[in-house]
N, C-alpha and C positions, 0 to 999 in steps of 0.2 A: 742398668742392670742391677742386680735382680732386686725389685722393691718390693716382692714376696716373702724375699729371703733375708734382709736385712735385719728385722728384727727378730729377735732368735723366741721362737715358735715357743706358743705352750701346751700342753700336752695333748691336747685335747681337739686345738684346731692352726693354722699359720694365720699368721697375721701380716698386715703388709706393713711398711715400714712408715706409708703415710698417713694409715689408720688413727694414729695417736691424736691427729689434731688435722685432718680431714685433708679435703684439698686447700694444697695453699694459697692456688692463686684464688681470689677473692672473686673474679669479676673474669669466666672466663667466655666469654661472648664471640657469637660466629666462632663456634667451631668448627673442625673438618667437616664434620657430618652435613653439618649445614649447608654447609658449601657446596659439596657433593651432589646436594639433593637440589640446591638451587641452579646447578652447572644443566645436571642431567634428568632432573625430573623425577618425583617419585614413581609414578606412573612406570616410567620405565625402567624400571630399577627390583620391580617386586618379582619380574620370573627371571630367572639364573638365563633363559634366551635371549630374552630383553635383553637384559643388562649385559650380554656380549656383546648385542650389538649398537646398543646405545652408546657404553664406553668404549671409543676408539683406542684408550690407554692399554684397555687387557684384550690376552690375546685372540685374534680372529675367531678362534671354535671354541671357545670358553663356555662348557657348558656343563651338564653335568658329568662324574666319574663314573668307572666303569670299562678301564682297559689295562688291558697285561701289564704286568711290573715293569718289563723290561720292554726294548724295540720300538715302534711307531717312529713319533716325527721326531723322536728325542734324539741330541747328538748323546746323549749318554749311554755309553755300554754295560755298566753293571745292573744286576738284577738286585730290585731292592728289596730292601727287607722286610716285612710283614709288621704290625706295632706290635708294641710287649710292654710288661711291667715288671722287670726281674731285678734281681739280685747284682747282676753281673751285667757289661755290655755286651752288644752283638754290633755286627760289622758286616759288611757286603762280601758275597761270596767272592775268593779271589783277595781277597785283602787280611794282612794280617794288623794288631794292632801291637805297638810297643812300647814299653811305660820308660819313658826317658828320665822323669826326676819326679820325687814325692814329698809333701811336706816332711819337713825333719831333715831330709838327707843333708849330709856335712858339704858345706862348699867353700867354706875360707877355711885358711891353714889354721890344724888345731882344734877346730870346730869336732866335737864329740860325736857318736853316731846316734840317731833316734832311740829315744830309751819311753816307748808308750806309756803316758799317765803320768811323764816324770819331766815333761819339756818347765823349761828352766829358764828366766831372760837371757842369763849369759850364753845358754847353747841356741836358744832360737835367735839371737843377733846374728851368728857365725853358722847358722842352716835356713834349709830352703824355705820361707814362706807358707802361711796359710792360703787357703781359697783363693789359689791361683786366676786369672782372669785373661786378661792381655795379652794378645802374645806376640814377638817379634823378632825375626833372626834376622841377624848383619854381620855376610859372609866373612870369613878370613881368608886369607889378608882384607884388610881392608879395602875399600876399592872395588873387589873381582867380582865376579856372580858365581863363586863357587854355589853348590847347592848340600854337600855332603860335610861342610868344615862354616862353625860360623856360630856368632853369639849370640844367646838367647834370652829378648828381655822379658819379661814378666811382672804383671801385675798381683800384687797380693790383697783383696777387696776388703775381707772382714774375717771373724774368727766364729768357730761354735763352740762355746764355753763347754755346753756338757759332752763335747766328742772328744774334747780335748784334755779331759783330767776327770779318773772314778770320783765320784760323788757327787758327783754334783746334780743329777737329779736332772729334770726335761724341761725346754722352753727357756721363758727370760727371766725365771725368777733363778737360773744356774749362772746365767749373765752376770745378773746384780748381787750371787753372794759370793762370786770370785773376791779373794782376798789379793791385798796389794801386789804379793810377787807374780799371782795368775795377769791382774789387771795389767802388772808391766810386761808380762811377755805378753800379752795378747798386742799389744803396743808394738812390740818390736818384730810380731811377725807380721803384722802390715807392711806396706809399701811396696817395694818392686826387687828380686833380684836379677842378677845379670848372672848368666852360667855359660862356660866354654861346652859348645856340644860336637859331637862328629859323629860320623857315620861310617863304621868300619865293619867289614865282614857281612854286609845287609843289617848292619842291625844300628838303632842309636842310643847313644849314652852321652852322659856329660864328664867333664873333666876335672876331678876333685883338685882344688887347691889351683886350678887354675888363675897365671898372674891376673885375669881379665873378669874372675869372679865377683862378685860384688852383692853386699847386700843393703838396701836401702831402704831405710824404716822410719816409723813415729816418732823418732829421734834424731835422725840425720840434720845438721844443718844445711838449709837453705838460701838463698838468696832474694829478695823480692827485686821487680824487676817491672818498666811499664808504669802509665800513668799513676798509679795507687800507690805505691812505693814510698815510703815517708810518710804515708795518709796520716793524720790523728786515728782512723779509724781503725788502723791497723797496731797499732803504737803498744806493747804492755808493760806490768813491771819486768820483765824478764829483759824484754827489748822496746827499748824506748825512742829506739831509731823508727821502728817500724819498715827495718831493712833484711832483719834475717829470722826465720822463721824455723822451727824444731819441728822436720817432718811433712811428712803426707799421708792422706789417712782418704780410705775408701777409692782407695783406685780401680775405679771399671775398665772400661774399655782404654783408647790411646790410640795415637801415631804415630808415624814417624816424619821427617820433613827430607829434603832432597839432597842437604846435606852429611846427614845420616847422624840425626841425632833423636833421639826419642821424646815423643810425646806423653804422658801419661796423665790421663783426668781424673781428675777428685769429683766423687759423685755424692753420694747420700752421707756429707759430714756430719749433717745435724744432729744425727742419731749419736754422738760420742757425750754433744753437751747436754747439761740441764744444769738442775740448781734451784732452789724455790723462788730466786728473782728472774727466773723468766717467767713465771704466773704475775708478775707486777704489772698490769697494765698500766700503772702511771710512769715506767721507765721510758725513758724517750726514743730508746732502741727497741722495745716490749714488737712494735709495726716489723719492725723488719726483722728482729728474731724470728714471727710467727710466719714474714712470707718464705722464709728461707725452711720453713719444720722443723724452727728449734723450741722445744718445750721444756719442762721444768723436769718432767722422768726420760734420762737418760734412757737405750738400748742395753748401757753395758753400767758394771760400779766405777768406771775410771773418774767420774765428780766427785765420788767418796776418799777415793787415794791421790787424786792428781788435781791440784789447786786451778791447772789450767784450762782443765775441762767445766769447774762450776762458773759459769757466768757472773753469777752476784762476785767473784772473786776477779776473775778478770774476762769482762763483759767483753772485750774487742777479740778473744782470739778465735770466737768463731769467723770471724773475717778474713782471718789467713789462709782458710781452708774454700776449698770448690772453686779451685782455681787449674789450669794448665800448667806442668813442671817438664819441665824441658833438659835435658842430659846427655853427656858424650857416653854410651856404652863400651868405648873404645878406650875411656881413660875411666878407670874405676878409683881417680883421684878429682876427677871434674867434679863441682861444686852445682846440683841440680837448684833451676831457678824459674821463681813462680811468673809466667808472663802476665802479668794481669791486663795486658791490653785486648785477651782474649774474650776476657768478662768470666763473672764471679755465679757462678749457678751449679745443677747438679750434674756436671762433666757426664755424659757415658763416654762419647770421643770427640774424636778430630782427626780428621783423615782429611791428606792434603791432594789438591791438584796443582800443576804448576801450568798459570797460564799462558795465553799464546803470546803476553808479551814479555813472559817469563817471572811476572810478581808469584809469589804462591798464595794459595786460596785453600783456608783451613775451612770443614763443614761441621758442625758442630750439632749435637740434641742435649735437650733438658731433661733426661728423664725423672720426668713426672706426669701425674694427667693435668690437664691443661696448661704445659707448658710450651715450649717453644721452640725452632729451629733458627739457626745460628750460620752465620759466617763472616771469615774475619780476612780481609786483602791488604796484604804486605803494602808497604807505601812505596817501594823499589824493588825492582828483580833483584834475586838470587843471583851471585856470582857463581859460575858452573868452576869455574878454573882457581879459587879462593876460599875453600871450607872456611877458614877465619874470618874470611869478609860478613858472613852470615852468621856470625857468633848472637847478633842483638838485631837481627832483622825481624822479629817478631814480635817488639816493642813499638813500630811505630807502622800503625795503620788504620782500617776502617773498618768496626764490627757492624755486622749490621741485622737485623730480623726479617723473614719471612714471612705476607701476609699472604694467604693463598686466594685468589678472588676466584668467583662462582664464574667467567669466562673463559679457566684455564691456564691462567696466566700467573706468574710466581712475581711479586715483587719486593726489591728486599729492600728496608728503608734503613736509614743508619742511625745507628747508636752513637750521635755526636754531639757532646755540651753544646748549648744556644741553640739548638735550631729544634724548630718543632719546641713541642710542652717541654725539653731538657735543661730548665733554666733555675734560678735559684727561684723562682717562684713557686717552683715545685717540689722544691730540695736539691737540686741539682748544681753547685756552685761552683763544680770542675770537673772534666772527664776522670776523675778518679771518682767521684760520685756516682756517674756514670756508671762504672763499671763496678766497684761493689754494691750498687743496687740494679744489678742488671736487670731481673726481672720485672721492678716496679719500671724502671724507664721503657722496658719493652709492651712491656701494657698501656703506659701512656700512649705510645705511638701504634695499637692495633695490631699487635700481632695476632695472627692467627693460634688457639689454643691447642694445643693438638693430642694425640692419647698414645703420652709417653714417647716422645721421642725418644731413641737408643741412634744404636748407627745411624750416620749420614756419613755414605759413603761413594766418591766418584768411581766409577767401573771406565778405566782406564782403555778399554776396547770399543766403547760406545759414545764416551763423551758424557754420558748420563750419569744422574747422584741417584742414589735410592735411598730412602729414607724409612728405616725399620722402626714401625710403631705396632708394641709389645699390645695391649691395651687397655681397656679404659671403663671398668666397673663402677663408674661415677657419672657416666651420663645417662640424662635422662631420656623418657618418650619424647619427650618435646624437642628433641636435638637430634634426634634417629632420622636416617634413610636407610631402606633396604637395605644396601650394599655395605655401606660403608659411611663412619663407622655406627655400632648397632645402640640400642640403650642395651648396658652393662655389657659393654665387647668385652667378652671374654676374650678373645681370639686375636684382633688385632692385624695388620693389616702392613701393605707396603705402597708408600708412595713412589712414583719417578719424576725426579726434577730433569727436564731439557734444558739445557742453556744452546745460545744461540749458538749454533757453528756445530752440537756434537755430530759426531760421528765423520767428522773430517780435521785437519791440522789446526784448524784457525775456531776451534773450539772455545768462547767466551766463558769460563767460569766467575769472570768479575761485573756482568752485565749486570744491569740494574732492574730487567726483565728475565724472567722465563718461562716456560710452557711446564705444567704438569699434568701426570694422568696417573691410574692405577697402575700398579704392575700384579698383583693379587689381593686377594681380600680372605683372611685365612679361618680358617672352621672345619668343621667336616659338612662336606656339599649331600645338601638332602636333608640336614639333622638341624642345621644352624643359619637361620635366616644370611641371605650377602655371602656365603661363601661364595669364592670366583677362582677359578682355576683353567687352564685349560682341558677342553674337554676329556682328554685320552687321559686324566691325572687317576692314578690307579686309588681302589681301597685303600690303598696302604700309603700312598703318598701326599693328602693333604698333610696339612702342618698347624697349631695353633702357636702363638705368643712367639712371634719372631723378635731377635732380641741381636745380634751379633751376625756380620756377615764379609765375605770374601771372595774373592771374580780370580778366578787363575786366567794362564795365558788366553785362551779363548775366549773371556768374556761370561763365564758363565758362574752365576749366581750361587754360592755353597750358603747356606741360611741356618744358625744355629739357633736352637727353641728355647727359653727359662718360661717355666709354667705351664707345661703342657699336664703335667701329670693331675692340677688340682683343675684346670678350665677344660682340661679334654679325656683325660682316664689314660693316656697314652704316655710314656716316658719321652724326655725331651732329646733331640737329637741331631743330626745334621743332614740337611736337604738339600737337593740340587736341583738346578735348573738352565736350561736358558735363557738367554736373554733378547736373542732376536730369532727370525726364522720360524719354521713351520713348529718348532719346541719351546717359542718363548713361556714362560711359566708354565712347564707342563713339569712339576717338582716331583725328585725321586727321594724316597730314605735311603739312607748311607748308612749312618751309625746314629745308633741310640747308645744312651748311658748310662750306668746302675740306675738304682732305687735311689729317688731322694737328690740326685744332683740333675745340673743344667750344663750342656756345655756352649762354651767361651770360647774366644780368640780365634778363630780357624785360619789357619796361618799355613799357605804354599809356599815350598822353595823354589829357588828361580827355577828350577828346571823342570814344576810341579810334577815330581815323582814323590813327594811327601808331603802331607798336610800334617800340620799339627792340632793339636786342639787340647784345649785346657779345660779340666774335668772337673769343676766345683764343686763343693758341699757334698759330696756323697753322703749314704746315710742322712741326710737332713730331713727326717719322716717325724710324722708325732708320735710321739713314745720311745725316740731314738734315745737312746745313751752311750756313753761310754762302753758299758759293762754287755749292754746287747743293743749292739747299733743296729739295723735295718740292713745293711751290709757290712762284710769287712773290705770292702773295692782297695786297693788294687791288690793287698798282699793275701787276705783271705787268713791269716792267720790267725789262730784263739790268742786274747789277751788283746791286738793288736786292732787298734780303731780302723774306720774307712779314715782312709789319707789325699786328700786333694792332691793331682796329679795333672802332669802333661804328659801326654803320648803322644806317639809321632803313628799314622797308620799311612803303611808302604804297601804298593801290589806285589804279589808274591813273585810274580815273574821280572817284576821292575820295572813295570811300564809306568804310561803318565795315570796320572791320580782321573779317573770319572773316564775315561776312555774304554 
């Protein structure tokens, strides 16, 4: 998420974040589309009829739209919304929305209140984060399923230099001429906080100074942890152990695991470093700089003021970064620690299942285009009855890739030193090699390229993963089928992974096989070649650039968009669906969100009478500034910027959320 957004726009047009030095995997062969067309046939593939019933994946009447907002086969009860391009959000009739926390607001003791145009390192260490993302509650006490009392983690991605202090002018030349003290707060509002939240009177807030608060930034010390840990590759002058790390930077999406500790991935680091020794092609690392999108012009000025950002200075610290960091929310004295047995790429998440002989099973996407889907199998179950016991059970097990074959069949091979091309004859002289060259080992062994994985996430009612791919403006004719995906998918598209046993107890998510099909293919049906939806999907409810998603108790699919507004004219927003039954994908609008942002994290409480959702970059439009941003979302007040925000949106009556 969001490689739109990453690099901070210039005035004129947005740029993606991997524009700067193109795709990076080199060699990205049999991709999805390929496959697709080789499964199913183009033939059958070019009328939106066809391709209902060619693909047994999507749903039975998947044809063209052209029905009521509300009613038919859908188990959803709200009337959805109509698209729009506005200022402000909207939200389904019957639902209110509520802004629970915004960047600035004070959350450790002593912490200052937002003072706009004047954020300061010392007060943004002790307030809430920039461009929120992630999101996660873990009820209080610990333990219970409360739904109204309970702490909330949060991911903080990246920053907008020119929304965040007058003068500085539009795009990325406001990036590169932040001066040191800007460079270090932009540092210190990365990472992730933790905030006490409750639910009082119908309404939610957070809990200032709460003991359980916490902020975690580009400065926090870490822990390294897992096969890499010690690497030379990791090694600098600061830490020569190559054991503890300052920081986490580009946190997208995250998980959590069953013991209840948080997930959080590091996605698009690259963009922090440069330095004119990354144009060195005769530097011996120059190869893996470039598959990782590290280049010589940083995104932001931190290589100008931070020694540890320019490579020619210290060439290994991008290695510390695009790694899985793992944390007690519960002790805001726990010491966050990078697993790298997870592997080293551009994190969106990791979302766990726990299988049926209790190991857990993390699902992992690369987002990038032509990159990769991931999973990683504990090497022992999980202790249910010993939280401690599981303190370093994510250190020793088996990552493995995804090749998707044109049969339907999902096989995952493993990312293990010796076997297969993983050997030092390749550069591979030990699974810590492995895994900070994940990507080059993953190509060796034929992974399937894919366009942009984001979520991969198991929908706990079905057995089933689905796998949110945002899309993919880099492929060509020669790689298109009809359906999916297109040359230059705007739009993008959802796969479903089967493992053997879903939809019953004895559910395999650690197989070594599985079945996959579509579950949609996103566009507006009629306008954009492959759009697939089910038939009854109204005007208003296709969807482009799925990016972030979440299945409440029933199983049903809430789908949030980054990029709709430049690949489709339509503001990005959150959709529903089902997932089996006479409504499987027949997607409804819920909520859309200002001008200029995406939203993130959609996150239900157990009792799903609340979802949350984290509202990024608002205002992030060309010609946005400080001084006349595009919106002022959420506060609306003069002087005062739009502010990245979580909201919590409740049915007025207090029923369950989509009902």
């Amino acid at each position: 998420m969001p490689d739109t957004h990453l690099t901070p726009t210039p005035e004129d047009e947005m740029i993606d974040a991997s524009e700067s030095l193109g795709t990076s995997n080199p060699d990205p062969r049999r991709p999805i589309g390929e496959l697709i067309e080789a499964r199913y046939g183009r033939r059958a593939l070019l009328g939106s009829a066809a391709a209902a019933a060619a693909i047994a994946a999507l749903p039975e009447d998947a044809q063209a739209q052209g029905a009521p907002r509300t009613g038919g086969p859908s188990s959803l009860g709200f009337q959805e919304l109509r698209h729009q391009l506005a200022q402000t959000e909207a939200v389904a009739e019957g639902y209110e929305v509520q802004t629970v926390i915004r960047w600035g607001d004070p959350i450790l003791a002593d912490a200052p209140d937002f003072a706009p145009g004047r954020t300061t390192p010392e007060a943004q260490a002790r307030q809430f984060g920039y461009n929120n993302d992630y999101l996660d509650f873990f009820p209080l006490p610990a333990g219970s399923t409360t739904s109204d009392h309970g702490l909330l983690a949060v991911n903080h991605e990246y920053t907008n230099t020119n929304l965040m202090w007058p003068g500085m002018g539009t795009g990325r030349a406001a990036a590169l001429r932040a001066s040191a003290e800007q460079a270090k707060t932009e540092l210190l509002a990365h990472g992730m906080s933790v905030v006490e939240i409750r639910r009082t009177g119908g309404r939610w807030g957070y809990v200032k100074e709460s003991r359980f608060n916490r902020r975690i930034t580009g400065e926090t010390p870490m822990r390294v942890a897992g096969p890499a840990a010690g690497h030379d590759a990791l090694k600098t002058s600061a830490d020569p152990t190559g054991l503890r790390v300052l920081g986490t930077l580009n946190n997208c999406a995250g998980g959590n695991t069953p013991w209840g500790t948080v997930l959080t991935a590091e996605e698009n680091f690259n963009g922090y470093f440069g330095g004119a020794e990354a144009a060195n092609q005769q530097n011996p690392r120059h190869a893996a700089w470039r598959r990782y999108g590290i280049g010589q012009n940083a995104w932001y000025s931190w290589p100008q003021h931070m020694d540890r950002f320019d490579v020619g200075k210290e060439p290994n610290e991008p290695n510390r970064f695009g790694w899985v960091v793992e944390f007690d929310p519960y002790d805001p004295e726990s010491v966050p620690v990078k697993r790298t047995a997870l592997g080293r790429f551009k994190h969106e998440g990791c979302h766990h299942a726990v299988n049926k002989d209790g190991r857990v099973v993390i699902y992992m996407g690369d987002d990038e285009r032509f990159e990769f889907v991931y999973r990683f199998v504990t090497a022992r179950p999980h202790d249910r009855q010993n939280r401690a016991a599981n303190r370093d059970l994510l250190d020793e097990g088996t990552l493995s890739v995804a090749k998707f074959a044109a049969d339907g069949k999902v096989e995952w091979v493993d990312l293990v030193h010796g076997q297969g091309p993983l050997t030092e004859a390749n550069g591979f002289r030990s699974q810590a090699d492995v895994v900070i060259n994940c990507r080059q080992a993953a190509s060796l062994l034929g992974a399937t390229p894919m366009d942009r994985p984001e979520d991969v996430e198991p929908n706990t009612a079905n057995g089933r993963v689905y796998v949110l791919l945002t899309n993919n403006d880099r492929r060509t004719a020669q790689q298109v089928d009809a359906a999916n995906p297109r040359a230059r998918n705007a739009h993008g598209h959802v796969v479903e992974i089967i493992p053997p046993g879903a939809g019953t107890a004895e559910v395999d998510h650690a197989a070594r096989e599985m079945r996959w099909g579509l579950f949609l293919v996103a566009g507006k049906p009629g306008i954009d070649a492959g759009a697939q939806y089910h038939r009854a999907t109204s005007a208003d409810g296709w969807l482009s650039c799925p990016d972030n998603c979440a299945f409440d108790s029933k199983g049903r699919i809430w789908i949030a968009t980054d990029g709709a507004p430049s690949a489709a004219g339509v503001a990005d927003g959150l959709y529903a669906a089902d997932t089996s039954g006479r409504g499987r994908a027949l997607t409804r609008l819920f909520y859309q969100a200002p001008t200029g942002a995406e939203v993130c994290g959609p996150l239900f409480t157990p009792d799903d009478r609340t979802v949350f959702l984290a509202i990024q970059h608002p205002g992030e439009d060309s010609g946005s500034t400080f001084e006349r941003p595009s919106t002022r979302w959420p506060d609306f007040a003069e002087g005062v910027p739009p502010r990245p925000s979580v909201i919590a949106i409740v049915k007025k009556d207090g029923g369950v959320i989509g009902d």
